[in-house]
N, CA and C atoms as a LAMMPS dump frame, in Angstrom:
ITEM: TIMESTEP
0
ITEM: NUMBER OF ATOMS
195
ITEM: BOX BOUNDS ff ff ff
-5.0000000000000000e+02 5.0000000000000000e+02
-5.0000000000000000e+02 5.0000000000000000e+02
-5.0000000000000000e+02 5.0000000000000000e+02
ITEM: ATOMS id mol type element x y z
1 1 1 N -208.012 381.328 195.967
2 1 2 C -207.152 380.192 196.154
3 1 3 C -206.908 379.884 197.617
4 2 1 N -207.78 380.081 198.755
5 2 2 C -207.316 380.073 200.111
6 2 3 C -208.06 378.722 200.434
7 3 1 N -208.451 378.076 199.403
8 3 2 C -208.58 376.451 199.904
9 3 3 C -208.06 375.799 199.404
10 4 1 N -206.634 375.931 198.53
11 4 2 C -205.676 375.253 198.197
12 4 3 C -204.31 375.201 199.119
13 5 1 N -204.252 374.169 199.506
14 5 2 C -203.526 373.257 200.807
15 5 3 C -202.564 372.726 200.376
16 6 1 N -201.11 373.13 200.608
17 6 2 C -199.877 372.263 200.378
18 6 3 C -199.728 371.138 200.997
19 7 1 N -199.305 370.308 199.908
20 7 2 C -199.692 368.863 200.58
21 7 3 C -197.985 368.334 199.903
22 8 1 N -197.512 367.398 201.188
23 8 2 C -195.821 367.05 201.209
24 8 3 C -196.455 365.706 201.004
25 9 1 N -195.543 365.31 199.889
26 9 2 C -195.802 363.833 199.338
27 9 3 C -194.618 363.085 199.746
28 10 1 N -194.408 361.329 200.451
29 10 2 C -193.214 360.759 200.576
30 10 3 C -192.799 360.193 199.752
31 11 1 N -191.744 360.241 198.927
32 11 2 C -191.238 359.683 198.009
33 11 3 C -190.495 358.343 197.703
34 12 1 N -189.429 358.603 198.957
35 12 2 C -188.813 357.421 199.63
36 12 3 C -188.457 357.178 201.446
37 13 1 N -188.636 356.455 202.406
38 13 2 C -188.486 355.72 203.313
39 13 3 C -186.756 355.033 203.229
40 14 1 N -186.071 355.367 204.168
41 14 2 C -185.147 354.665 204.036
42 14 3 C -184.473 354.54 205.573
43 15 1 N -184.826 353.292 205.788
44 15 2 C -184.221 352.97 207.176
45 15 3 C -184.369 351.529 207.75
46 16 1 N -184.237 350.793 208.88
47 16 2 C -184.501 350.114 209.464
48 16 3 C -185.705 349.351 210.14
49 17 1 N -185.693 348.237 209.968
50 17 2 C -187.365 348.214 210.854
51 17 3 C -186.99 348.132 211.809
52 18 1 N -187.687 348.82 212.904
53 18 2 C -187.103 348.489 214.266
54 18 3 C -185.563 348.559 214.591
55 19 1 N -185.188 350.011 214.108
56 19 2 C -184.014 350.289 214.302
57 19 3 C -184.361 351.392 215.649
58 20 1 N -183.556 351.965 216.194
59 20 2 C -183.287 352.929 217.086
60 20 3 C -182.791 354.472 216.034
61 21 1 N -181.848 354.017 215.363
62 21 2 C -181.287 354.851 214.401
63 21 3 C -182.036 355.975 213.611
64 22 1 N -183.494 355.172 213.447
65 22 2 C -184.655 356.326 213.138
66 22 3 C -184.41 356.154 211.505
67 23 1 N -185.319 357.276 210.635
68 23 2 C -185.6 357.186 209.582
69 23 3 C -185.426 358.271 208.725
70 24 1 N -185.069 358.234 207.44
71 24 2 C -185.047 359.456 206.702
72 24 3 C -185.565 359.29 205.431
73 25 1 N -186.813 360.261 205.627
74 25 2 C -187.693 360.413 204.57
75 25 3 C -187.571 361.692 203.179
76 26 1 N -187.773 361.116 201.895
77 26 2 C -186.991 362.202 200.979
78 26 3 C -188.944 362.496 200.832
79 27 1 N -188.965 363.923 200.669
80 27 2 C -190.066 364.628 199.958
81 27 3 C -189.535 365.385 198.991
82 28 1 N -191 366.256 198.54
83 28 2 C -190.454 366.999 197.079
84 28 3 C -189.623 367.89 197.794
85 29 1 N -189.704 368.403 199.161
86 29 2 C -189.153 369.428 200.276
87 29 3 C -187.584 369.531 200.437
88 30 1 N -187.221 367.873 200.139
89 30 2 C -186.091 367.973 200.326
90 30 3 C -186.07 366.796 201.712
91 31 1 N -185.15 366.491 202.393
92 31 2 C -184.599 365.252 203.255
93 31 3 C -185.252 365.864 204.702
94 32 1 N -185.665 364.797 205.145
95 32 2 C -186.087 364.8 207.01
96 32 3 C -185.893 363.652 207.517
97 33 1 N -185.405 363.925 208.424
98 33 2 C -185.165 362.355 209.581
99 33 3 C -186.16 362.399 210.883
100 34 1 N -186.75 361.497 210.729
101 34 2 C -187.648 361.357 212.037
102 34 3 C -186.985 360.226 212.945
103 35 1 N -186.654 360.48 214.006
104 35 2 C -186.053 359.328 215.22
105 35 3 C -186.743 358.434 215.338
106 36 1 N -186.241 357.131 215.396
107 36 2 C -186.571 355.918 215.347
108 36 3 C -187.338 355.428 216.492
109 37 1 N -187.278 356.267 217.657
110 37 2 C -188.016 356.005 218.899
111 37 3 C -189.408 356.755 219.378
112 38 1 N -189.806 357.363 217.956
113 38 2 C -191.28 357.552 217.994
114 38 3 C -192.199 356.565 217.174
115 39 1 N -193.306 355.989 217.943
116 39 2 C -194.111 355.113 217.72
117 39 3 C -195.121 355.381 216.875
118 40 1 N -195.218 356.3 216.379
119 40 2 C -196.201 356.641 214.88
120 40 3 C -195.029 356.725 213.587
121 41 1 N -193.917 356.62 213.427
122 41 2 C -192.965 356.561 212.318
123 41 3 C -192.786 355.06 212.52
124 42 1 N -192.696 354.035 213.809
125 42 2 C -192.635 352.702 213.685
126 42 3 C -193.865 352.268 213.092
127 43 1 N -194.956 352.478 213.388
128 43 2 C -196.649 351.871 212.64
129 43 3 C -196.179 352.15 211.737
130 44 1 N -196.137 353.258 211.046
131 44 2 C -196.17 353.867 209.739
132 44 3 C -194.923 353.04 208.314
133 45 1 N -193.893 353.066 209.522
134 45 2 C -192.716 352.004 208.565
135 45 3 C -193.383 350.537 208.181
136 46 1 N -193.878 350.043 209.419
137 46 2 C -194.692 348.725 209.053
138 46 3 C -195.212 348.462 208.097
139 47 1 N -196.583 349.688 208.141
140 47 2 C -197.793 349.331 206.893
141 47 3 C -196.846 350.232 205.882
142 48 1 N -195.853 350.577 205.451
143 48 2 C -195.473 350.54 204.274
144 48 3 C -194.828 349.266 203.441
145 49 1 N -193.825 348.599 204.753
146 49 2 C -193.859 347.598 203.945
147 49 3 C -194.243 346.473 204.026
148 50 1 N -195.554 346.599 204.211
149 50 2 C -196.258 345.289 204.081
150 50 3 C -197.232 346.141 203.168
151 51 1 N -197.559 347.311 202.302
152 51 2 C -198.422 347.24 201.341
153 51 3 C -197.314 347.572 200.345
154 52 1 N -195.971 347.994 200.501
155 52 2 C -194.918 347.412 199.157
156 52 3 C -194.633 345.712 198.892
157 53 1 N -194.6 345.548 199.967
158 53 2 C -194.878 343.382 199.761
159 53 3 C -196.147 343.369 198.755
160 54 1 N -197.251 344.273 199.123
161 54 2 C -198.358 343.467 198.358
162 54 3 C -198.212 344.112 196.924
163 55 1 N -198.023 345.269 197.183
164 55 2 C -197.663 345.84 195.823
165 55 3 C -196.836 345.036 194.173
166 56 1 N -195.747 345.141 195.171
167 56 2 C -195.274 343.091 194.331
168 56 3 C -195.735 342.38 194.335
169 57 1 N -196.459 341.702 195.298
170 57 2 C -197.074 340.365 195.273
171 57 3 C -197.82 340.949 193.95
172 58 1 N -198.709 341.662 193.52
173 58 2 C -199.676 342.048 192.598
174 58 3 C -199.304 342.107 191.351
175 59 1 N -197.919 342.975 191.384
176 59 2 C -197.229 343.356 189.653
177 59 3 C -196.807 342.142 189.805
178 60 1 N -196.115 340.855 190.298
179 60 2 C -195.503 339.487 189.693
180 60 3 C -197.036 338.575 188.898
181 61 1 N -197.825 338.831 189.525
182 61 2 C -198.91 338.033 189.124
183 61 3 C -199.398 338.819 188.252
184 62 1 N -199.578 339.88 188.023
185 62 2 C -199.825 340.5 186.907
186 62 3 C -198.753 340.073 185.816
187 63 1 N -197.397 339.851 185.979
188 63 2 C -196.303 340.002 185.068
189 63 3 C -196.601 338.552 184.627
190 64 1 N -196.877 337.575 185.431
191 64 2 C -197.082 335.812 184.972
192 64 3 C -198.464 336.024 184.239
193 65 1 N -199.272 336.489 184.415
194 65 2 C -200.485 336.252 183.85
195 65 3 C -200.475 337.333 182.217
């Protein structure tokens, strides 16, 4: 079993875009806050929600059709 790799899944995102205040992310681990003034947790907040926008955009048109 020494090529089986624990892998931390994000569950929920909860913060600001472009806050200072920073972010706190729930895993199966339990709660972490990453500071809002590192620039790989700002990219990263972005393309989440702009592929949860599309994510909806997808289930409404699925739900009309």
């Amino acid at each position: 079993m020494a090529n089986i790799k624990e892998i931390e899944e994000v569950i929920m995102v909860i913060g600001s875009k472009g806050s200072d205040g920073g972010y706190s992310v729930l895993t199966p681990h339990g709660l972490l806050h990453v500071p809002g003034n590192n620039p790989l947790i700002r990219e990263a907040y972005a393309a989440l929600v702009k592929a949860n926008l599309k994510v909806q955009e997808i289930a409404q048109k699925q739900h009309a059709g």
